[in-house]
PDB file as gemmi writes it, atoms N, CA and C in Angstrom:
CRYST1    1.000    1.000    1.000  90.00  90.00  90.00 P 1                      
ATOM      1  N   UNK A   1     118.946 -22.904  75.962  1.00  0.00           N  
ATOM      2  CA  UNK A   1     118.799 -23.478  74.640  1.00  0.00           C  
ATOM      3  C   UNK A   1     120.148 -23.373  73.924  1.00  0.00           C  
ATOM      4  N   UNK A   2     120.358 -24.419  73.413  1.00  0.00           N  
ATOM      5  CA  UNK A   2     122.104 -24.454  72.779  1.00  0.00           C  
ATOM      6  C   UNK A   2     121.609 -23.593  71.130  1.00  0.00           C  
ATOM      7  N   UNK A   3     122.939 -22.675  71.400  1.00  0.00           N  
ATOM      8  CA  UNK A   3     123.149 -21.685  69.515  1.00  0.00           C  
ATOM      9  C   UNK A   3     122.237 -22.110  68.157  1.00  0.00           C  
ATOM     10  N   UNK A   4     123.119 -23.412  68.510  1.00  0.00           N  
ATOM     11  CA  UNK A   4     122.705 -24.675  67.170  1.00  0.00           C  
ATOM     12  C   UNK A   4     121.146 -24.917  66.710  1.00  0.00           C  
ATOM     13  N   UNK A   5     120.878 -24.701  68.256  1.00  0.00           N  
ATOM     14  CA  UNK A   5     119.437 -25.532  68.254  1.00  0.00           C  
ATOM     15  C   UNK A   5     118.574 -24.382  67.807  1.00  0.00           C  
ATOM     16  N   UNK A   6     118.905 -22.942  68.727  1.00  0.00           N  
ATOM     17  CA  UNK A   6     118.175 -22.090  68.817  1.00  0.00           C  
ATOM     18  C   UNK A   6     118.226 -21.503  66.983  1.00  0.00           C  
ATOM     19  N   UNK A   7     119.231 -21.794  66.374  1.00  0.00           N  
ATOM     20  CA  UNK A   7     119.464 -20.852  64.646  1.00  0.00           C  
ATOM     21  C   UNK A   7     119.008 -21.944  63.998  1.00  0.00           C  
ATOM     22  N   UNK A   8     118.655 -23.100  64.426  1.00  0.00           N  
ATOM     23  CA  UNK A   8     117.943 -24.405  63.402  1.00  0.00           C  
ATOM     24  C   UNK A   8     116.061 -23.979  63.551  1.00  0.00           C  
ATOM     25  N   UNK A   9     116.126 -23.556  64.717  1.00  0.00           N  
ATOM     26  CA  UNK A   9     114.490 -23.153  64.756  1.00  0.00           C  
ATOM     27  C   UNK A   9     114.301 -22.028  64.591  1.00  0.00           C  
ATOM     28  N   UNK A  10     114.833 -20.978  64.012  1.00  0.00           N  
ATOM     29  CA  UNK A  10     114.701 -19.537  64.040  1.00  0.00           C  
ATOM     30  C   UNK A  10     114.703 -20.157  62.250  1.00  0.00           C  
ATOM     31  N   UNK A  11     115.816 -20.519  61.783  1.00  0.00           N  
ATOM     32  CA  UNK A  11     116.074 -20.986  60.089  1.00  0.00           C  
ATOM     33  C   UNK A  11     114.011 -21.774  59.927  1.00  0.00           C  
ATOM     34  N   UNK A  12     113.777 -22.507  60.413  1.00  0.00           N  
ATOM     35  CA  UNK A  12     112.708 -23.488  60.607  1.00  0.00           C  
ATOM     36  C   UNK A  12     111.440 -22.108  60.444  1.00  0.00           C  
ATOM     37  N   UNK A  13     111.021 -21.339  61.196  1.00  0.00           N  
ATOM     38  CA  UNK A  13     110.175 -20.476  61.013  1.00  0.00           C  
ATOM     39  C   UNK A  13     110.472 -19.410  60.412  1.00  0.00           C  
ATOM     40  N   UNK A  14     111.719 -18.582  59.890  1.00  0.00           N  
ATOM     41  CA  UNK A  14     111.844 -18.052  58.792  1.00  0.00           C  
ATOM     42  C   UNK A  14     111.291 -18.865  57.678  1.00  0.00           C  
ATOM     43  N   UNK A  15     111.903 -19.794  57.228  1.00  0.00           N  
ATOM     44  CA  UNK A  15     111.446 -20.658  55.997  1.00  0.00           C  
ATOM     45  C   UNK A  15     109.931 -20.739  56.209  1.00  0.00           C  
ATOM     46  N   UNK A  16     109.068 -21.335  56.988  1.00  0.00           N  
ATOM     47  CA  UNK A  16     107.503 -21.297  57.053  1.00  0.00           C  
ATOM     48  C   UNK A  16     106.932 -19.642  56.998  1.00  0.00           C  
ATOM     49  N   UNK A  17     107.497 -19.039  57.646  1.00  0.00           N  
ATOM     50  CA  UNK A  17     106.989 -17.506  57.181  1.00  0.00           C  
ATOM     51  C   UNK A  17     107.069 -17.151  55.749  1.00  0.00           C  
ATOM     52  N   UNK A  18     107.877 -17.492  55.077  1.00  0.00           N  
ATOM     53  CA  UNK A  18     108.598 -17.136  53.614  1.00  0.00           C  
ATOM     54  C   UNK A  18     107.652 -18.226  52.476  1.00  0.00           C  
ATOM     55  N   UNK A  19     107.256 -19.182  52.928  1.00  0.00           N  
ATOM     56  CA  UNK A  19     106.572 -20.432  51.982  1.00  0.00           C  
ATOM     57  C   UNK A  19     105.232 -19.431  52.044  1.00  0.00           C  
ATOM     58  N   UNK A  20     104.576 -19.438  53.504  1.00  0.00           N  
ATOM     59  CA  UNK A  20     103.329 -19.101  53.612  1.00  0.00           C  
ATOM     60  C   UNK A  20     103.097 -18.128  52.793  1.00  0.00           C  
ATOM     61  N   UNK A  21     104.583 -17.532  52.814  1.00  0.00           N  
ATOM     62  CA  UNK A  21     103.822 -15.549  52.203  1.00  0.00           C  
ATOM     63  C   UNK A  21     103.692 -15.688  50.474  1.00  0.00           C  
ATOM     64  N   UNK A  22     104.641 -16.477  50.461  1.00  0.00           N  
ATOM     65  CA  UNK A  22     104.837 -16.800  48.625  1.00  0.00           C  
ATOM     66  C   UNK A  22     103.748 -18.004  48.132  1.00  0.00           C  
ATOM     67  N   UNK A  23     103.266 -18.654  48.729  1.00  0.00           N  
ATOM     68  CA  UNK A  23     102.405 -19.389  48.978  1.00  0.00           C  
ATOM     69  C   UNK A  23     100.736 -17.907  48.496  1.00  0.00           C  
ATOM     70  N   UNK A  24     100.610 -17.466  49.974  1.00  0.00           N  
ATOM     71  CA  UNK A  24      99.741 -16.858  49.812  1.00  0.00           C  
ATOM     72  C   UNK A  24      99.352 -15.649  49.066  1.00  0.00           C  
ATOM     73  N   UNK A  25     100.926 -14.920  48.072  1.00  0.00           N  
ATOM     74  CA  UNK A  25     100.783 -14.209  47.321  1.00  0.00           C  
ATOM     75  C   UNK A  25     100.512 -14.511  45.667  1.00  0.00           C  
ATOM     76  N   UNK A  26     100.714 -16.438  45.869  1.00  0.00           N  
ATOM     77  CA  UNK A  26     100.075 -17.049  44.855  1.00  0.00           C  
ATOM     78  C   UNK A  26     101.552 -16.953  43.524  1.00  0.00           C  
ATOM     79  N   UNK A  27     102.892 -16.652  44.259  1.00  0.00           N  
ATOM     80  CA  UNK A  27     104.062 -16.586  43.885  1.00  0.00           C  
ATOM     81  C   UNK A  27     104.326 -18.395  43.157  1.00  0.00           C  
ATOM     82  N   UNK A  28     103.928 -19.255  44.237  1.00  0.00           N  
ATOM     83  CA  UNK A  28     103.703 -20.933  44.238  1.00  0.00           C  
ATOM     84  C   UNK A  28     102.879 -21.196  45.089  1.00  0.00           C  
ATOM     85  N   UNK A  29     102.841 -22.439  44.783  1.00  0.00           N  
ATOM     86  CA  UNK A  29     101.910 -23.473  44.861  1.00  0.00           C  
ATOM     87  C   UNK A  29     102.773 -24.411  45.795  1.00  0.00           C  
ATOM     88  N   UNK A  30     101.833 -24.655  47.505  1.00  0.00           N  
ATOM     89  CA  UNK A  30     102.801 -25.524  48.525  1.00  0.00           C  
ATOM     90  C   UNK A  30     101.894 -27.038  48.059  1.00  0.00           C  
ATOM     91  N   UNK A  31     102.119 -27.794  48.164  1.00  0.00           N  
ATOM     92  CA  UNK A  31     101.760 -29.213  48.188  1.00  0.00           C  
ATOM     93  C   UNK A  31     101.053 -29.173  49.790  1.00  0.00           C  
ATOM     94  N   UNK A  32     100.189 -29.918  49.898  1.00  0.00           N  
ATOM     95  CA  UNK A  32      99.829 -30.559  51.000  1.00  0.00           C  
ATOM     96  C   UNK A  32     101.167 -31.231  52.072  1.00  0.00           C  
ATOM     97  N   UNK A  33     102.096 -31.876  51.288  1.00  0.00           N  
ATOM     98  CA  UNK A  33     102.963 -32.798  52.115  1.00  0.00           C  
ATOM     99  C   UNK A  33     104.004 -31.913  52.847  1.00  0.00           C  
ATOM    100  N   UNK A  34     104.038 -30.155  52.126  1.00  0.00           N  
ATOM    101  CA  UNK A  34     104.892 -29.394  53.081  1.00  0.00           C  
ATOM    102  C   UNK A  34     104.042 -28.860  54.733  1.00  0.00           C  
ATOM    103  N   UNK A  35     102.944 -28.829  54.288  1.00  0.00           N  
ATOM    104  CA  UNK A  35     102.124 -28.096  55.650  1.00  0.00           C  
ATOM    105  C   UNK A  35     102.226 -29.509  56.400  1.00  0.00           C  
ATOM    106  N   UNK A  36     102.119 -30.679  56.008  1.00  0.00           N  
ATOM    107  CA  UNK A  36     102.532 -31.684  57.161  1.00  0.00           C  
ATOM    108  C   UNK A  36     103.604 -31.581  57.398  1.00  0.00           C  
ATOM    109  N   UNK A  37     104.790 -31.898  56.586  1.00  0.00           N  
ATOM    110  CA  UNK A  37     105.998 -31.198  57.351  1.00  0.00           C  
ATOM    111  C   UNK A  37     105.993 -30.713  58.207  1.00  0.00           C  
ATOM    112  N   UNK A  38     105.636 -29.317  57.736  1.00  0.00           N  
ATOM    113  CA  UNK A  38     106.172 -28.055  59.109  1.00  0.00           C  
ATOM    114  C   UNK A  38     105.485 -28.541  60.265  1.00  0.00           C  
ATOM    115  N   UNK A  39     104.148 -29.028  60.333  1.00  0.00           N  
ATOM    116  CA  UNK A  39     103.046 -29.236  61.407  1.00  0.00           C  
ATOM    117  C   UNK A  39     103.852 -30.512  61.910  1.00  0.00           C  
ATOM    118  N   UNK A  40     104.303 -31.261  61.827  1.00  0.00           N  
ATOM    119  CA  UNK A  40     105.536 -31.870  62.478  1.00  0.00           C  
ATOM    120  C   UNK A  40     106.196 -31.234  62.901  1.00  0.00           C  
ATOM    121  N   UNK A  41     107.119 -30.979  62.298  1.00  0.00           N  
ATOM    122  CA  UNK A  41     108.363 -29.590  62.983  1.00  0.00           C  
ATOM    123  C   UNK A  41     108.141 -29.147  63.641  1.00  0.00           C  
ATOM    124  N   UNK A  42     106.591 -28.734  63.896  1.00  0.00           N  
ATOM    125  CA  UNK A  42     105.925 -28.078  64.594  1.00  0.00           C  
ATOM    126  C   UNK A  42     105.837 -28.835  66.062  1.00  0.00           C  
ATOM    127  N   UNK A  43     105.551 -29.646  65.999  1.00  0.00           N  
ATOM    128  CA  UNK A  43     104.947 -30.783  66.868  1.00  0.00           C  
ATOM    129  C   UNK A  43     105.971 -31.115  67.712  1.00  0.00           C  
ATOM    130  N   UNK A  44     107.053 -31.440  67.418  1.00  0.00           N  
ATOM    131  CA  UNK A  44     108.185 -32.285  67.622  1.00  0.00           C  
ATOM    132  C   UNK A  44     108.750 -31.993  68.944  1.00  0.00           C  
ATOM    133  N   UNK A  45     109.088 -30.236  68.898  1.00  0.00           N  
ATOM    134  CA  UNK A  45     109.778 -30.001  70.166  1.00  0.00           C  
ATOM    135  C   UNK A  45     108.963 -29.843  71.059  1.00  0.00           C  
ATOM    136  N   UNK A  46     107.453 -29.763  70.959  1.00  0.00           N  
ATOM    137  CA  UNK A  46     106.513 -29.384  71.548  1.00  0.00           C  
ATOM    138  C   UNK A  46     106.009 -30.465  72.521  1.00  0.00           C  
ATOM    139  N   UNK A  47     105.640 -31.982  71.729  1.00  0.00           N  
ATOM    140  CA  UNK A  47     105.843 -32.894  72.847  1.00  0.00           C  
ATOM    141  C   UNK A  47     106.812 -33.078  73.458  1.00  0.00           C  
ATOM    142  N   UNK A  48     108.195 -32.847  72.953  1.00  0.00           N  
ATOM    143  CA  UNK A  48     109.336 -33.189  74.117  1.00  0.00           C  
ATOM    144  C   UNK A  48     109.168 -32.395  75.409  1.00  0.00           C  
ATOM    145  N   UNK A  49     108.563 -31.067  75.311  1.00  0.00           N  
ATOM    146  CA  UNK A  49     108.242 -30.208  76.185  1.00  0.00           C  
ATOM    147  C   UNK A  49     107.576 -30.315  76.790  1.00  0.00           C  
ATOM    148  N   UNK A  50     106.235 -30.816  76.367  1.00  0.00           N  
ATOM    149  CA  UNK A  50     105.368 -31.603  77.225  1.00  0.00           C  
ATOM    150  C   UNK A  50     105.422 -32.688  78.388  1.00  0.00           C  
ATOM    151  N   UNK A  51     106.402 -33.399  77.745  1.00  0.00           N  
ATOM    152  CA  UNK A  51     107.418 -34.835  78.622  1.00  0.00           C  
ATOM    153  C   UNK A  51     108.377 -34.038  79.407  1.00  0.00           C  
ATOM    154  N   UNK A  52     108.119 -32.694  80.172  1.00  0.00           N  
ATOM    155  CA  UNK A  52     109.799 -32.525  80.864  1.00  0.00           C  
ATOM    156  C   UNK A  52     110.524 -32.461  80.082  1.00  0.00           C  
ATOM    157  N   UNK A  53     111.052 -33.209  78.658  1.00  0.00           N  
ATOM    158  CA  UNK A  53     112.442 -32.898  78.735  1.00  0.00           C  
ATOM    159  C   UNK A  53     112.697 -31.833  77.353  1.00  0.00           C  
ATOM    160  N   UNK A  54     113.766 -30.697  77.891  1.00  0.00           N  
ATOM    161  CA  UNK A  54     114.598 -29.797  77.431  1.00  0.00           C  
ATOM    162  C   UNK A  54     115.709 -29.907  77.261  1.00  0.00           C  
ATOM    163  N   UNK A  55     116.482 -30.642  77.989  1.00  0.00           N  
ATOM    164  CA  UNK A  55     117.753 -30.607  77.840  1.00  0.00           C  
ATOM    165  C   UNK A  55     118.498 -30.616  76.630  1.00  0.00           C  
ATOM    166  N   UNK A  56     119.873 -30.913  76.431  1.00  0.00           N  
ATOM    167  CA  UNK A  56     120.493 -30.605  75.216  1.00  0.00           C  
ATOM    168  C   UNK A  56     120.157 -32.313  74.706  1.00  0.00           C  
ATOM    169  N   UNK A  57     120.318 -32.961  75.454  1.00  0.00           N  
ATOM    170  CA  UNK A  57     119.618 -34.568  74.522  1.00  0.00           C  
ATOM    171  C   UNK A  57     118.527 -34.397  74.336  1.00  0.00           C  
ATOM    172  N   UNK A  58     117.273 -33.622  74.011  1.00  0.00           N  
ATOM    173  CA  UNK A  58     116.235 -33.664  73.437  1.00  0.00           C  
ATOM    174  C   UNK A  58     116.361 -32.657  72.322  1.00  0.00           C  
ATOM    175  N   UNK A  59     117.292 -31.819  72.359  1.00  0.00           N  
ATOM    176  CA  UNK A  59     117.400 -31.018  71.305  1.00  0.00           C  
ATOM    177  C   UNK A  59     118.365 -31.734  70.647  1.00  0.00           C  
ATOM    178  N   UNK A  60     119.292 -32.829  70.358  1.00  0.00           N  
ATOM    179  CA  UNK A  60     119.349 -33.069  69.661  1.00  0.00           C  
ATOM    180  C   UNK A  60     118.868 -34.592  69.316  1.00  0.00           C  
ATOM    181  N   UNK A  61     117.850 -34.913  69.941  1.00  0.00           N  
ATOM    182  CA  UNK A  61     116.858 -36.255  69.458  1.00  0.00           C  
ATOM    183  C   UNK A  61     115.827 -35.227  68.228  1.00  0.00           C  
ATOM    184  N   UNK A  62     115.399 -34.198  69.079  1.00  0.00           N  
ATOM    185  CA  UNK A  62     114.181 -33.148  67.958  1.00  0.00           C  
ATOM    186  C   UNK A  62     115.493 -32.859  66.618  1.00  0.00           C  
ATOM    187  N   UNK A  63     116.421 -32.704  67.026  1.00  0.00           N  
ATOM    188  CA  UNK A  63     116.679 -32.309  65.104  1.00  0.00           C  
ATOM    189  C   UNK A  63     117.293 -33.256  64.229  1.00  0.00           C  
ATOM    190  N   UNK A  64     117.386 -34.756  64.700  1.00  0.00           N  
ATOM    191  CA  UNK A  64     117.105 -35.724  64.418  1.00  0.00           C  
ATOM    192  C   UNK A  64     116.311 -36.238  63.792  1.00  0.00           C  
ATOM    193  N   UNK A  65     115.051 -35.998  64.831  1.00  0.00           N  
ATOM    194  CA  UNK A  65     114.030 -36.339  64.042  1.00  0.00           C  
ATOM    195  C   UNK A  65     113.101 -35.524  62.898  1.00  0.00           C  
ATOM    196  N   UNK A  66     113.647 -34.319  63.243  1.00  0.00           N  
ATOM    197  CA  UNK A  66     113.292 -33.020  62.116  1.00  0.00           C  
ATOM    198  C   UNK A  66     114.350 -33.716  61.043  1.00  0.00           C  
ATOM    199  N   UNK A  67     115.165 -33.812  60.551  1.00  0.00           N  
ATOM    200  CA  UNK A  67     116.438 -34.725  59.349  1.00  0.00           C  
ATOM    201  C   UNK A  67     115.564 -35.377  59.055  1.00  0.00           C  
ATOM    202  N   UNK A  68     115.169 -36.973  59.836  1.00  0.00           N  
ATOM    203  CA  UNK A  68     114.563 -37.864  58.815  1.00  0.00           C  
ATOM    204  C   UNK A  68     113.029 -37.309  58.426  1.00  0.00           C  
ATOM    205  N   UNK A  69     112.419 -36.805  59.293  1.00  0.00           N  
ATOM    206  CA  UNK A  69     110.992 -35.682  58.650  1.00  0.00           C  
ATOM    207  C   UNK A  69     111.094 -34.798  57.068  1.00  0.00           C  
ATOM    208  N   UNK A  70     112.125 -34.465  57.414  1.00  0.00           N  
ATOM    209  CA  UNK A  70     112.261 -33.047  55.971  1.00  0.00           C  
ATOM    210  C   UNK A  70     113.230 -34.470  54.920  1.00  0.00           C  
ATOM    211  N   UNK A  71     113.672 -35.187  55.337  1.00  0.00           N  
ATOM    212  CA  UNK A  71     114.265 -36.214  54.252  1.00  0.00           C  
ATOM    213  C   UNK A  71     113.598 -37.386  53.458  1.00  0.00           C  
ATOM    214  N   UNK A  72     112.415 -37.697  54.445  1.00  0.00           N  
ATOM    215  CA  UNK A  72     112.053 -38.700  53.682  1.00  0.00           C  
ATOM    216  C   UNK A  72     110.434 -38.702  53.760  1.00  0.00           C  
ATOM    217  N   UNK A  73     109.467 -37.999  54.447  1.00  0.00           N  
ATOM    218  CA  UNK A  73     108.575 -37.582  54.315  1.00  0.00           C  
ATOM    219  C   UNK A  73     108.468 -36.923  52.679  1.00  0.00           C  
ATOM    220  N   UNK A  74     108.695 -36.110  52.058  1.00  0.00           N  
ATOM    221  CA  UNK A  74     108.831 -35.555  51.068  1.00  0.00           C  
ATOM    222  C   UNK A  74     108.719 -36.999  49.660  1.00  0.00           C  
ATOM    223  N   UNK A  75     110.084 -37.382  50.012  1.00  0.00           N  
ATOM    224  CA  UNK A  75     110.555 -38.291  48.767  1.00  0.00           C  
ATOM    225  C   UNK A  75     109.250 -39.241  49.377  1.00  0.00           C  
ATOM    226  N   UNK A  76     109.353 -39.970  50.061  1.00  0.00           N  
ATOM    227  CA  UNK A  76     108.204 -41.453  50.483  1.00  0.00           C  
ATOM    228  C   UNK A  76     106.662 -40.750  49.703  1.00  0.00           C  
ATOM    229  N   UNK A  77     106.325 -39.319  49.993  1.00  0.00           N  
ATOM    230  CA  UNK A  77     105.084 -38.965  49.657  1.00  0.00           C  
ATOM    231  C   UNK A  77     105.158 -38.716  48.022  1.00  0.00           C  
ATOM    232  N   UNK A  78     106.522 -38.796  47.323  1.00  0.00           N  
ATOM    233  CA  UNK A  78     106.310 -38.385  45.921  1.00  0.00           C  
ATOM    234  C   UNK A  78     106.421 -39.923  44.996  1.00  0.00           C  
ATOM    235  N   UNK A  79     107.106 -41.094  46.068  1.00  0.00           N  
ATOM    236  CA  UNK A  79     107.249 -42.459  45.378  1.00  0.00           C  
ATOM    237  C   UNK A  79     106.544 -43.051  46.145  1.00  0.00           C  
ATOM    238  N   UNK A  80     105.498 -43.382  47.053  1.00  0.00           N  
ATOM    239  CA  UNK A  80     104.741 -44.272  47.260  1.00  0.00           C  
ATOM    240  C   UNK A  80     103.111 -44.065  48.023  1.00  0.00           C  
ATOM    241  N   UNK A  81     102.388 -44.527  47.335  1.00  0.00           N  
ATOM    242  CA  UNK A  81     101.106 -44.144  47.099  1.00  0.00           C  
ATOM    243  C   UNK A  81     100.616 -43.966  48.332  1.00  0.00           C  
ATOM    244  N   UNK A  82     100.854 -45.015  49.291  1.00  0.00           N  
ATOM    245  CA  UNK A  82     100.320 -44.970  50.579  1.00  0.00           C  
ATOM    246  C   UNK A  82     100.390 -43.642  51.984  1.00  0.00           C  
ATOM    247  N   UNK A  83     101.746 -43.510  51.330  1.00  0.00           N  
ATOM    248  CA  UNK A  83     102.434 -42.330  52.190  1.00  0.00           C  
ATOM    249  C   UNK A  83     101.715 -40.688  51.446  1.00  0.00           C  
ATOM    250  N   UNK A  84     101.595 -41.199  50.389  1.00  0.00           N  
ATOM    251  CA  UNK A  84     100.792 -39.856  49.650  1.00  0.00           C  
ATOM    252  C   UNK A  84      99.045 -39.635  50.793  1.00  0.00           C  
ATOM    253  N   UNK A  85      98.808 -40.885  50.581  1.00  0.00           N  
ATOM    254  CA  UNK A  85      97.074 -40.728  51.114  1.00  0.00           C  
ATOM    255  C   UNK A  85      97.551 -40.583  52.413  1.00  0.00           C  
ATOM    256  N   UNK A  86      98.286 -41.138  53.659  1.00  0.00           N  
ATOM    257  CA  UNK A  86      98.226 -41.043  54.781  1.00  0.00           C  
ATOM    258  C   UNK A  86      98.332 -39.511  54.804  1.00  0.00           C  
ATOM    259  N   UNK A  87      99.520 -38.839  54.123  1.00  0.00           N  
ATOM    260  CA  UNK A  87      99.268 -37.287  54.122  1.00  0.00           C  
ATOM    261  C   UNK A  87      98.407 -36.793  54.045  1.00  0.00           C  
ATOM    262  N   UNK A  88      97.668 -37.229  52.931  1.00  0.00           N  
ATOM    263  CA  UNK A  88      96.172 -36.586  52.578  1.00  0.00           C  
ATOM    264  C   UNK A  88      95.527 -36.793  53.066  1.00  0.00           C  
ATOM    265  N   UNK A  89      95.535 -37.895  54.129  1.00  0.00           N  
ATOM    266  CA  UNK A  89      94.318 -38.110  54.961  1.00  0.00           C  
ATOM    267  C   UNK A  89      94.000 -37.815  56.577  1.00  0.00           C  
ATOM    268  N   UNK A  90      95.908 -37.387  57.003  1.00  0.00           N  
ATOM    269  CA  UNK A  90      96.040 -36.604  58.425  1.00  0.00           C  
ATOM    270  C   UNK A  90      96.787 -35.329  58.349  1.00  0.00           C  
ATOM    271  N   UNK A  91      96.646 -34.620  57.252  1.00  0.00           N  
ATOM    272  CA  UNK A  91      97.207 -33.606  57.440  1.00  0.00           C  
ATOM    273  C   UNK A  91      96.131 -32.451  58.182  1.00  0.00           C  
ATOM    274  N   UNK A  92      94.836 -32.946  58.210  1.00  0.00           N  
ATOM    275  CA  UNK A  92      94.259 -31.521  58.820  1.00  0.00           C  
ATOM    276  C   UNK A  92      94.321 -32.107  60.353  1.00  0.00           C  
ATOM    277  N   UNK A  93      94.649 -33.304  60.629  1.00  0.00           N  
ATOM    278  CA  UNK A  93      94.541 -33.566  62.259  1.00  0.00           C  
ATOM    279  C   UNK A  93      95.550 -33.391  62.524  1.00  0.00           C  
ATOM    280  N   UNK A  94      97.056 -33.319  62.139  1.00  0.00           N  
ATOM    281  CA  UNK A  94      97.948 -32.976  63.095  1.00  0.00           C  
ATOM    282  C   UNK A  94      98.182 -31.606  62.394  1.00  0.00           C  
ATOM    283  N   UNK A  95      97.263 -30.745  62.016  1.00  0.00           N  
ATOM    284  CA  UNK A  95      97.636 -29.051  61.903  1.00  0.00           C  
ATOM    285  C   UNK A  95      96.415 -28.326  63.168  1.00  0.00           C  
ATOM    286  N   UNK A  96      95.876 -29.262  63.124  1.00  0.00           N  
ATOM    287  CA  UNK A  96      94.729 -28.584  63.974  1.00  0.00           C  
ATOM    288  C   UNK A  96      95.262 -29.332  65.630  1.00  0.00           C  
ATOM    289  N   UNK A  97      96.096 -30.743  65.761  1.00  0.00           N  
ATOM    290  CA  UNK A  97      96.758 -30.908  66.582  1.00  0.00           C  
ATOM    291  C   UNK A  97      97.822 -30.223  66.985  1.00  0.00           C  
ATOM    292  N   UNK A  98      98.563 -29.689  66.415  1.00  0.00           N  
ATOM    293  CA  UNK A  98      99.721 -28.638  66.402  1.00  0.00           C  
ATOM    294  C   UNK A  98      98.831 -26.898  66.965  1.00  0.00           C  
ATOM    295  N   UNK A  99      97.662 -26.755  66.395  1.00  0.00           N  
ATOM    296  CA  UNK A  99      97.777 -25.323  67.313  1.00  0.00           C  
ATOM    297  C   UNK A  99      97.248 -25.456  68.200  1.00  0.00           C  
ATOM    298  N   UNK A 100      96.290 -26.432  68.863  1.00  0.00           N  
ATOM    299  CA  UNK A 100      95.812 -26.528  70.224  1.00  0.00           C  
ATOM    300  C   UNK A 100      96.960 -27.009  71.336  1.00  0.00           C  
ATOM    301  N   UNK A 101      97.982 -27.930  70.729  1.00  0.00           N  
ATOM    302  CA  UNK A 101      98.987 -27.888  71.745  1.00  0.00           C  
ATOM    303  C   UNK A 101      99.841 -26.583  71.716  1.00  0.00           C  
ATOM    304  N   UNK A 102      99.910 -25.919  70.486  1.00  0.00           N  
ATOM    305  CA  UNK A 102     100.154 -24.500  70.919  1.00  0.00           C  
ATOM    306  C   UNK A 102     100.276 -23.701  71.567  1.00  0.00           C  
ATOM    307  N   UNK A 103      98.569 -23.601  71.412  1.00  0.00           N  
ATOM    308  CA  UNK A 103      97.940 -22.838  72.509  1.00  0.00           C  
ATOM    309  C   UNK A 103      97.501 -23.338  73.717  1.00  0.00           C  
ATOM    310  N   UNK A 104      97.691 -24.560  74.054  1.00  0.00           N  
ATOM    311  CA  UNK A 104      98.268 -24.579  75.536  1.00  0.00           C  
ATOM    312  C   UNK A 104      99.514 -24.099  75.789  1.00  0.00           C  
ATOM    313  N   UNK A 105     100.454 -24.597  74.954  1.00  0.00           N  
ATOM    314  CA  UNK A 105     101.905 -24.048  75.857  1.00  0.00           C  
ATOM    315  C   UNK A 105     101.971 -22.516  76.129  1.00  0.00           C  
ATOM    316  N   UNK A 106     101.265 -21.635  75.099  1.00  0.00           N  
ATOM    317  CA  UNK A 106     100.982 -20.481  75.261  1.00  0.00           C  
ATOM    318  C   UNK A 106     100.602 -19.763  76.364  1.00  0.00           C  
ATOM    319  N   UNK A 107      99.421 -20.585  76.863  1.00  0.00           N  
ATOM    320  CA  UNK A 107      98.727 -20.559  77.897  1.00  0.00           C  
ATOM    321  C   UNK A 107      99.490 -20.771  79.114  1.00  0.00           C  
ATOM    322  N   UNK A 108     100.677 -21.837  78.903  1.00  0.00           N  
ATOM    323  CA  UNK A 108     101.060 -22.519  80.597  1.00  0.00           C  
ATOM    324  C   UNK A 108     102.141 -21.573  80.706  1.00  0.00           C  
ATOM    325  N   UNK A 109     102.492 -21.088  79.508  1.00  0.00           N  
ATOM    326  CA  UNK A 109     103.545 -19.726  79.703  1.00  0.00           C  
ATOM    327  C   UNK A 109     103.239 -18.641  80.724  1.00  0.00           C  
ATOM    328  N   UNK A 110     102.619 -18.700  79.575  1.00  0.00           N  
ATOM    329  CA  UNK A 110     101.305 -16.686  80.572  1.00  0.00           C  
ATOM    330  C   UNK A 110     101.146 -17.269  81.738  1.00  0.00           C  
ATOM    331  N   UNK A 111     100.780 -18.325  82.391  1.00  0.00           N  
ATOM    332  CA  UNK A 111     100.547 -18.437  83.752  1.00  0.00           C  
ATOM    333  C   UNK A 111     101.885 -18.802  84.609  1.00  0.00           C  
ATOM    334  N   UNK A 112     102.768 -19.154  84.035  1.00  0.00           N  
ATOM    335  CA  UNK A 112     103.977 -19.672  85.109  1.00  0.00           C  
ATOM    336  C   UNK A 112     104.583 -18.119  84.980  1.00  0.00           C  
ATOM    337  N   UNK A 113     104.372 -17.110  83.886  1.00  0.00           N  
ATOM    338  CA  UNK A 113     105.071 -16.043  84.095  1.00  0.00           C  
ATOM    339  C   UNK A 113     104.413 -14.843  85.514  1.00  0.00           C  
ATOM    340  N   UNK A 114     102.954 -15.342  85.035  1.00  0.00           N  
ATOM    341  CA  UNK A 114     102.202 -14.699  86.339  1.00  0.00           C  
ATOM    342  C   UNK A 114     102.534 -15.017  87.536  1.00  0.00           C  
ATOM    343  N   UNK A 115     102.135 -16.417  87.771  1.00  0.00           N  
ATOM    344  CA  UNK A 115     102.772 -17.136  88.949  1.00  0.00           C  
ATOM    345  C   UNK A 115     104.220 -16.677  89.658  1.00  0.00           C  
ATOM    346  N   UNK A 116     105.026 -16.779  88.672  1.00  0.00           N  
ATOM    347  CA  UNK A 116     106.229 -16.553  89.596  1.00  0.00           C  
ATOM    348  C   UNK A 116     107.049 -14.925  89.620  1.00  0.00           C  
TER     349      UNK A 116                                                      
END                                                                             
């Protein structure tokens, strides 16, 4: 895993650890359109992983596409109505899509570590 990639996703789940906790200590208030966010973010490197590819061109297609995610997801959901409801209307399917592919990769871990 290249430096870059590896301190952009370590930065990526610090920040979601830190929302959640201030979030859940009732410090603020997250919007709906950040938990889609992250559940993207989430998502992102996870199908590339799924497809075979790791290499350093998928890490930097994933933080690519993490840029236009955290850039215009946000603004599109605060200026146009449609992008507001599509949030509101798939944010519990790709959070509940995000931990079952999870917890497969979880899973194919524990077994290729057994395996070999």
């Amino acid at each position: 895993m290249h430096p870059l990639y590896a301190m952009f996703m370590i930065l990526l789940a610090a920040s979601a650890l830190l929302l959640g906790g201030l979030d859940a200590s009732g410090v603020i208030r997250l919007k709906t359109v950040y938990l889609f966010i992250y559940a993207l973010a989430v998502l992102i490197p996870i199908l590339f992983r799924f497809g075979g590819k790791t290499g350093k061109g998928s890490q930097v297609m994933t933080l690519f596409l993490l840029f236009l995610i955290f850039a215009f997801i946000p603004y599109g959901w605060e200026q146009w109505n449609l992008i507001h409801k599509l949030v509101d209307r798939y944010v519990s399917a790709i959070v509940m899509t995000v931990l079952g592919m999870v917890l497969f990769v979880w899973v194919r871990d524990g077994e290729n570590k057994h395996s070999g």
